[in-house]
C-alpha positions as CSV (number, residue, x, y, z in Angstrom):
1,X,0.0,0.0,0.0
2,X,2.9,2.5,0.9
3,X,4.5,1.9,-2.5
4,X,1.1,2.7,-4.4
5,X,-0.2,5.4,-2.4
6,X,3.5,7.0,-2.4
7,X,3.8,7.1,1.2
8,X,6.0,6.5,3.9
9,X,4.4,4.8,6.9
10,X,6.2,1.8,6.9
11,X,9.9,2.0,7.4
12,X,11.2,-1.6,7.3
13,X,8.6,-2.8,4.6
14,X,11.4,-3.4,2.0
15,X,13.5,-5.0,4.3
16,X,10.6,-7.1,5.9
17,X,10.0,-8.6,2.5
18,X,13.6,-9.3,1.7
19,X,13.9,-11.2,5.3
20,X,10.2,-13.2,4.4
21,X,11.4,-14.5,0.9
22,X,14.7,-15.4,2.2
23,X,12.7,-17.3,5.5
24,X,10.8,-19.1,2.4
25,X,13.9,-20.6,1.0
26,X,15.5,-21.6,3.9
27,X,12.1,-23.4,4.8
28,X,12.0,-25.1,1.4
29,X,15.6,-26.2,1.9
30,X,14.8,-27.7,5.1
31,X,11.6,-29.4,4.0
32,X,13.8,-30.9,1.3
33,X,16.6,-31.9,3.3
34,X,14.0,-33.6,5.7
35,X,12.2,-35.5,3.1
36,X,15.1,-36.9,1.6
37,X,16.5,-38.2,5.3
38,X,13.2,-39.6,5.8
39,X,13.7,-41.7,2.4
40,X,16.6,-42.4,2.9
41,X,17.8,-43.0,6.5
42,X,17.5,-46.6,8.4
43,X,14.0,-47.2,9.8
44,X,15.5,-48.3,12.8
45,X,17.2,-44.6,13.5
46,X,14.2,-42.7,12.6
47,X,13.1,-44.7,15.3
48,X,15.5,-43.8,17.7
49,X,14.9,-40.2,16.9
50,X,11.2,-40.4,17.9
51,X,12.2,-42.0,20.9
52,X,14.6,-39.5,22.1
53,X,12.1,-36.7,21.1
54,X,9.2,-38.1,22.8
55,X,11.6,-38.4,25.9
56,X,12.5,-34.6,25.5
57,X,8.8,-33.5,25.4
58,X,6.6,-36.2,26.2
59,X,3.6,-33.6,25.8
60,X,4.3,-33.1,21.8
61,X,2.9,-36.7,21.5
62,X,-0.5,-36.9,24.0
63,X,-3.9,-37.4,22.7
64,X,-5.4,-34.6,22.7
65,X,-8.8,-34.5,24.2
66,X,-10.9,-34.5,20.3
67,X,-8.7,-37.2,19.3
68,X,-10.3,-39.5,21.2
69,X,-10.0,-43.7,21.2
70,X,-12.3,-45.3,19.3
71,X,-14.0,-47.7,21.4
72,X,-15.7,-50.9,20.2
73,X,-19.3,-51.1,19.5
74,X,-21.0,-53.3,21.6
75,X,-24.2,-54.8,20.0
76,X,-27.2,-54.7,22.4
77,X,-29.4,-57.3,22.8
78,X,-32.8,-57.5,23.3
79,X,-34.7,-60.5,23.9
80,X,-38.7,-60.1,23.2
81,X,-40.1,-63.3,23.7
């Protein structure tokens, strides 16, 4: 809006977009570098990285309380007779 309108209300604006299409790369890169370790690493030390992390912060990987278990249906019975 600043550069349409000609104003100046926003100091940083350039340098805010600059610093969000550079965060955007280094996101892609990461989201690439994880995919390919995923592919290609031992399932045995993905593993041991899912352990370690769900020893760090055990609340990360709790149900939360709208995923809950799916309980089995029990069939009622009714006897008429």
């Amino acid at each position: 809006m600043d550069k349409t309108l000609h104003k100046n209300t926003q100091y940083g604006l350039d340098n805010t977009m600059i610093d969000l299409i550079y965060n955007l790369f280094g996101s892609l890169i990461a989201v690439v570098l994880g995919w390919v370790y995923l592919k290609v690493a031992p399932r045995k030390e993905r593993q041991q990285l899912a352990d370690a992390s769900r020893r760090y912060d055990p609340a990360a990987f709790r149900r939360h309380s709208w995923e809950r278990r799916r309980r089995p249906r029990t069939q009622h019975i009714v006897n008429f007779t």
